[in-house]
C-alpha positions in Angstrom: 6.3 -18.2 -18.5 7.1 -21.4 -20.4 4.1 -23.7 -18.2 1.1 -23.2 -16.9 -1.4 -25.2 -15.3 -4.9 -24.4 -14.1 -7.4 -26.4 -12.0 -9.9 -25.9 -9.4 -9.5 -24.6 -6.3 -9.5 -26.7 -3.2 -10.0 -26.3 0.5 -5.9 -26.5 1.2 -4.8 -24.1 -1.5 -4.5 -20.4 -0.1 -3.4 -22.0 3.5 0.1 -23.8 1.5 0.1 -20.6 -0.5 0.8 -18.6 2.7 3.0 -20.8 3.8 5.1 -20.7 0.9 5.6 -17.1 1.5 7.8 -18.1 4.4 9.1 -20.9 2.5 10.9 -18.4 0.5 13.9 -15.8 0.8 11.8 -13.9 -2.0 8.2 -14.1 -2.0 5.0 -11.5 -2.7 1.4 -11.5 -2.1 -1.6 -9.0 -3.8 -4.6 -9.4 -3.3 -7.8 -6.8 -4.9 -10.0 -4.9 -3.0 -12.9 -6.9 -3.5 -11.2 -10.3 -2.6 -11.7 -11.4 -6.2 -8.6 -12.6 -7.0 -4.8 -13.0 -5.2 -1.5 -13.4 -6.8 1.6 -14.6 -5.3 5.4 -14.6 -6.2 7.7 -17.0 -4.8 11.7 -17.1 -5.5 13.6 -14.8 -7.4 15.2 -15.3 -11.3 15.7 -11.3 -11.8 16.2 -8.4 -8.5 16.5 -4.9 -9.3 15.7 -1.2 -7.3 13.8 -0.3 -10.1 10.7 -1.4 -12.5 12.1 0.4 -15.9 13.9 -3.0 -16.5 11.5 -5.5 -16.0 10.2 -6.7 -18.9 9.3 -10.4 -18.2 5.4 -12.2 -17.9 5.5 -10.6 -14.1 7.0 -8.8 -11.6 6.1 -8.0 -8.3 7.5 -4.9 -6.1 8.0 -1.5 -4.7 9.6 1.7 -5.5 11.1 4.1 -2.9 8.7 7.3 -2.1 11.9 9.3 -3.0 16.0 9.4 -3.3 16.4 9.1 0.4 18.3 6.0 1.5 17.4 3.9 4.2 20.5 2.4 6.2 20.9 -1.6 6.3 17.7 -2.2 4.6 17.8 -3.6 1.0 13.8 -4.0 0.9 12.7 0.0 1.9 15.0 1.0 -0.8 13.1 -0.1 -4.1 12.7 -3.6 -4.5 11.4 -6.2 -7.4 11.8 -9.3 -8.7 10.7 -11.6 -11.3 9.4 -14.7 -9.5 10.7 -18.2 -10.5 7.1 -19.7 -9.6 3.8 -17.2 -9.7 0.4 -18.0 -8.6 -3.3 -16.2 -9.5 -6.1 -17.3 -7.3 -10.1 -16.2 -8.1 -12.6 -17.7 -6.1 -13.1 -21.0 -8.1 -9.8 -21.6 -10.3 -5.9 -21.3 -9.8 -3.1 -21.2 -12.3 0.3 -21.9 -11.6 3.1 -20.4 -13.6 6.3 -21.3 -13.8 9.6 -21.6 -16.4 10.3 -24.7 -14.9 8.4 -27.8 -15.6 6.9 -28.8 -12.3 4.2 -30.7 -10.8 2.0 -27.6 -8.8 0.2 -30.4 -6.5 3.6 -32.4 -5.9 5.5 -28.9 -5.4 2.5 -27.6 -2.8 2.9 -30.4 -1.0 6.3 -30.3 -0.1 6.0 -26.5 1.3 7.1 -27.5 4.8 4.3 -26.2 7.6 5.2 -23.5 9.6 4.8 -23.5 13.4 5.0 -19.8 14.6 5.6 -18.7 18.2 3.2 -16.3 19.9 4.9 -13.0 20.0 4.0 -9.6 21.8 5.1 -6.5 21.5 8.0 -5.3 24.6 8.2 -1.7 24.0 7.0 1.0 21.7 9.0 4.0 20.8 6.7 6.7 19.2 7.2 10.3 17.9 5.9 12.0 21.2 6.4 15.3 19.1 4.6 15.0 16.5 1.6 17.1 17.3 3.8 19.8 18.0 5.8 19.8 14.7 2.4 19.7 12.9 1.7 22.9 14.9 4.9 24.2 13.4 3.2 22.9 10.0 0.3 24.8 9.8 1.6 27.7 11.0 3.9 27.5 7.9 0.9 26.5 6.0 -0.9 29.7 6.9 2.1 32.0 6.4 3.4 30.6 3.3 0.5 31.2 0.6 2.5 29.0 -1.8 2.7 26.0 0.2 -1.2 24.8 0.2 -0.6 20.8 1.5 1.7 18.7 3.1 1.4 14.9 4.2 3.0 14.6 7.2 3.9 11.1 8.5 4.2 9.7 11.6 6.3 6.4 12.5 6.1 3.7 15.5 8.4 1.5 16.2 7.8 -1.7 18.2 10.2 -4.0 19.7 8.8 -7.7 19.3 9.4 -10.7 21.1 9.8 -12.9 18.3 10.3 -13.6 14.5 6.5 -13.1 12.7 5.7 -15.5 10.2 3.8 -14.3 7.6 1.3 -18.0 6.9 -0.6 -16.6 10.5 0.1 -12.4 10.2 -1.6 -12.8 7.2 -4.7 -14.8 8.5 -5.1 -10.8 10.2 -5.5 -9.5 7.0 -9.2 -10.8 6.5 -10.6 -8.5 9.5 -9.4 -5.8 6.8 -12.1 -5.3 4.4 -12.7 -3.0 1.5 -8.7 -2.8 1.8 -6.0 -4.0 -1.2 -3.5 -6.5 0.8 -0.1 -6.9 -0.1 3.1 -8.3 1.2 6.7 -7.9 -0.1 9.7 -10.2 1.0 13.1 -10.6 0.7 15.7 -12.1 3.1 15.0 -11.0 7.1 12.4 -8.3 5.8 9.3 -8.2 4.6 6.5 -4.8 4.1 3.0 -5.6 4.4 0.1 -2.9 3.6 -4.1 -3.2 4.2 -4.0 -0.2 1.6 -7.3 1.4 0.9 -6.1 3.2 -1.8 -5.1 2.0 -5.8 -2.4 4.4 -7.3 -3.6 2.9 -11.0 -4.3 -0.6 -13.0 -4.1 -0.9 -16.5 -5.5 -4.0 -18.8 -6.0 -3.9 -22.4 -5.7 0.4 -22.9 -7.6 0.8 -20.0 -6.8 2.5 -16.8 -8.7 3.2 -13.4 -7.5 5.0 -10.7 -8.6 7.0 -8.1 -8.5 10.2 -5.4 -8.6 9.3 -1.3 -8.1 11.8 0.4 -10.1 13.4 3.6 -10.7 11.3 6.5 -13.1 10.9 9.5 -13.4 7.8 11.9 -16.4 5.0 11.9 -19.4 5.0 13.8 -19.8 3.2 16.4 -23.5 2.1 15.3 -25.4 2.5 11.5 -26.9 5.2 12.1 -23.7 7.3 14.0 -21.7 6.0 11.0 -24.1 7.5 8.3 -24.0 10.7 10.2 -20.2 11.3 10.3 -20.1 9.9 6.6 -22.3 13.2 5.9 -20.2 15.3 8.2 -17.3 14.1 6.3 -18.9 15.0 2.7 -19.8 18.7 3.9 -16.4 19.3 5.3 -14.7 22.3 3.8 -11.3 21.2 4.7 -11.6 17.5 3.8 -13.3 18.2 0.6 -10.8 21.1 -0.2 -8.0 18.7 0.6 -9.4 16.3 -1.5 -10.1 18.2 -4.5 -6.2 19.0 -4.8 -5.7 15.1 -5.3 -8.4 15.1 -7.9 -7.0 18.1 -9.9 -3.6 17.0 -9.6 -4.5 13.1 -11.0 -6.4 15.0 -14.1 -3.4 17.5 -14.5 -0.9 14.7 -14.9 -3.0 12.3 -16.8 -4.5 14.6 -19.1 -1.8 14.3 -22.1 -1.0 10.5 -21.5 -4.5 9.1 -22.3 -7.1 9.5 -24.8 -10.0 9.9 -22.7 -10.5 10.6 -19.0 -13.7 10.5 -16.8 -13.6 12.3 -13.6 -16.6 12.3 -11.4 -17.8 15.9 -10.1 -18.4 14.7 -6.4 -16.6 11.9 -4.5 -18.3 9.4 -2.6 -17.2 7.4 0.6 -14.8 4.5 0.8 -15.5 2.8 3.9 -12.7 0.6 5.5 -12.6 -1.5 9.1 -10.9 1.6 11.0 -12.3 4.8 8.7 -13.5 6.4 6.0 -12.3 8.5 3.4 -13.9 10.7 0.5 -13.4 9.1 -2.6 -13.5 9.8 -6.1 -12.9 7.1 -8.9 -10.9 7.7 -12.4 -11.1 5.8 -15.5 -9.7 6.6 -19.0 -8.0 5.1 -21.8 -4.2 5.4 -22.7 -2.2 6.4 -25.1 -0.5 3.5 -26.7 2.8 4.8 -26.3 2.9 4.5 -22.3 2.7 1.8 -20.2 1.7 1.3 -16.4 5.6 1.9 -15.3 5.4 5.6 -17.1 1.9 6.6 -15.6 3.5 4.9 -12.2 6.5 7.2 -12.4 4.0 10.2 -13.7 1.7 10.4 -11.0 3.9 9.5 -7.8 3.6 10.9 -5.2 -0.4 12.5 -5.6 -1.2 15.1 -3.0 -2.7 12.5 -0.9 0.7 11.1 -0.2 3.0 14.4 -1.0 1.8 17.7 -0.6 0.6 20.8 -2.9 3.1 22.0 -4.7 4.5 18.5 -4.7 8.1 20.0 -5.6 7.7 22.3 -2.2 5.8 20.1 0.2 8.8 17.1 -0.7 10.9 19.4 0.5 8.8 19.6 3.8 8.4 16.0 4.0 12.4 15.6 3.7 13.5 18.6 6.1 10.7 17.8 8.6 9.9 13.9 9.3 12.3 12.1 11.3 13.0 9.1 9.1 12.8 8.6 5.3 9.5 6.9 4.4 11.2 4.1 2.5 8.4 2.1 0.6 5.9 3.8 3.1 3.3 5.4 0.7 5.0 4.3 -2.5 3.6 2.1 -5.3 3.5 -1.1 -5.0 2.2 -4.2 -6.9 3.0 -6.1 -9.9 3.3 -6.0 -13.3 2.4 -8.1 -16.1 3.9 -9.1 -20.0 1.2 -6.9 -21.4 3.2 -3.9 -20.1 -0.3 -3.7 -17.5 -1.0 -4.7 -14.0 -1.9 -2.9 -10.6 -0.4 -0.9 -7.8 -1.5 0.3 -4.6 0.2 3.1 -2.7 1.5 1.6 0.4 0.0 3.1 3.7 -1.8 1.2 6.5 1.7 -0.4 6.6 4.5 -2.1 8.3 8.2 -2.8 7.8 9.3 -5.5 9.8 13.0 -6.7 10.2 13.5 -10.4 11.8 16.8 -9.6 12.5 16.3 -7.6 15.2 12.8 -8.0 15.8 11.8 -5.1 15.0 8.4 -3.6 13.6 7.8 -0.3 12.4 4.3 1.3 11.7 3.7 4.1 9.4 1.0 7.0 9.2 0.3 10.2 7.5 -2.0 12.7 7.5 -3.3 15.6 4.9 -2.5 19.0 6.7 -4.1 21.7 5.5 -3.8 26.1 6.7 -6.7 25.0 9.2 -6.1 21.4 10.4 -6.1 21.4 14.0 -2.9 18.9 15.0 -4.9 17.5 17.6 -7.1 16.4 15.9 -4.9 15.5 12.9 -3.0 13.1 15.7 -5.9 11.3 16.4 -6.3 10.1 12.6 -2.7 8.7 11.9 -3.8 7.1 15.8 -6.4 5.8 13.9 -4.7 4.4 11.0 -2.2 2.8 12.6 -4.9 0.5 14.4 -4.8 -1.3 11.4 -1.1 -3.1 11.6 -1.7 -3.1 15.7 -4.7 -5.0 15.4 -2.7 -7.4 13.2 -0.4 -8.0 15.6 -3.0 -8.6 18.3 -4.5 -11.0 16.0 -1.3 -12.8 15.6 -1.3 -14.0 19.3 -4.9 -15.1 19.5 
């Protein structure tokens, strides 16, 4: 981008900067898993379903899980954009960026406050049958040898009284921790994620990604949450189901980079709700690729498909109720060094503001001897995360 301006950081920033996210028919938020540093999109100069054309300083956006369209929505079907205005926030310093020469003070300060209704939720409309189709699931699993995995999700959808703004959903976001957040908005829709999980980043050759896969709930004390941590490294299924996402990473990496480190055990990754065995990557590139191919090579791992991916798509397609849309696809931005970062989008909600609508999204790993209780209680778990957002909203 032609300008740029940086200065410190004060006290009145990151509020505007939420509200500008409403100010806009196209706007995006990301911000790391560490809280180090946010970056936010606002207005549109380029729109496309795709990220193989974008080429400019940054782009922010989504890509489908797979071909499946979703009626009426342009959002769940692949969305990006190359903002008119773009915004990187660390803990002392912001930048503004922009082809246009403005003033970033004089153009803050006109971003019009937003004064957002309470809202609760009027009805819920939930897959009753889940449980039971994941019985069906793992029967197939144990009868089919050649089908070891399939993530099988779960949606909710909630009837709201009201239009959400996203300057006070977003204030929710905070009780998240040890999460990526990111929001994506265009028109009446808009996708927000408190993902625990990084699909990949990429700066200067570099990459770092990462396997999450296997899952047990918090403790309700230290103690009772060091114990089911443990209980969660010795399990046999969760570590078996995790090892597939490891493997699978390393397969597809393997010729695309130069050098790959791969950690024999995984360790925890702890978030507000669970926690999940975890496994960090790093490597370094070949020169010839750039984050958009190792996107498109590693979507969807087996901790958001299945093992054999090709067979357990299938599943996922013949056997959920509703495509997925941008529901554990990657998601992020992009920069003008052909790098950035994406996150795969779970712990996640679509919300229309058309019709007030807000629907929740959840998955779980099921393996030959998952127990679909038991797997029905985890999705229950992870979709506190978007429920407790809304509860916060109305506080």
């Amino acid at each position: 981008m032609q300008y740029n301006y940086t200065r410190l950081v004060n006290d009145k920033d990151e509020q505007k900067l939420y509200e500008a996210l409403d100010s806009f028919e196209t706007s995006a938020y990301f911000r790391t898993r560490d809280a180090s540093e946010a970056r936010f999109g606002f207005g549109a100069t380029v729109t496309t379903d795709t990220a193989e054309l974008l080429q400019d300083d940054i782009a922010f956006g989504g890509r489908s899980f797979d071909e499946q369209k979703i009626k009426n929505s342009t959002l769940m079907n692949g969305f990006w954009f190359v903002p008119r205005i773009a915004v990187t926030m660390t803990q002392t310093t912001i930048t503004f960026s922009s082809d246009e020469s403005l003033d970033f003070d004089t153009w803050l300060a006109q971003i019009p406050n937003m004064k957002a209704e309470m809202v609760h939720v009027i009805s819920v409309d939930d897959e009753t049958d889940w449980a039971d189709r994941t019985e069906k699931l793992i029967s197939t699993l144990k009868s089919k040898q050649t089908l070891k995995k399939v993530v099988f999700g779960r949606q909710q959808i909630l009837k709201l009284s009201n239009k959400l703004y996203l300057s006070r959903l977003i204030r929710g976001l905070s009780s998240q921790s040890n999460t990526y957040h990111f929001i994506l908005k265009h028109q009446d829709e808009f996708y927000i994620s408190a993902t625990p999980e990084r699909l990949i980043k990429v700066a200067d050759g570099h990459l770092t990604t990462g396997a999450v896969a296997g899952t047990i709930q918090r403790g309700d004390n230290e103690q009772d949450d060091m114990s089911l941590g443990k209980l969660l490294l010795a399990s046999h299924k969760n570590r078996q189901e995790h090892q597939y996402v490891v493997e699978n990473i390393q397969q597809k990496l393997q010729a695309m980079t130069e050098k790959l480190t791969v950690p024999a055990d995984p360790i925890l990754l702890k978030t507000q709700q669970v926690q999940h065995l975890y496994t960090p990557i790093i490597g370094e590139i070949d020169s010839q690729y750039t984050l958009v191919h190792l996107m498109n090579q590693l979507h969807p791992t087996p901790a958001l498909g299945g093992v054999p991916q090709k067979e357990a798509l299938a599943y996922i397609q013949d056997y959920e109720r509703t495509p997925r849309g941008l529901f554990a696809s990657p998601m992020g931005y992009l920069d003008a060094e052909q790098g950035g970062e994406l996150v795969v989008g779970i712990r996640a909600m679509h919300v229309n503001q058309r019709s007030h609508q807000a629907t929740l999204f959840a998955g779980a790993g099921i393996v030959s001897d998952s127990t679909a209780a038991q797997e029905f209680k985890e999705t229950a778990l992870k979709l506190k995360a978007m429920r407790q957002l809304l509860k916060d909203y109305s506080i």
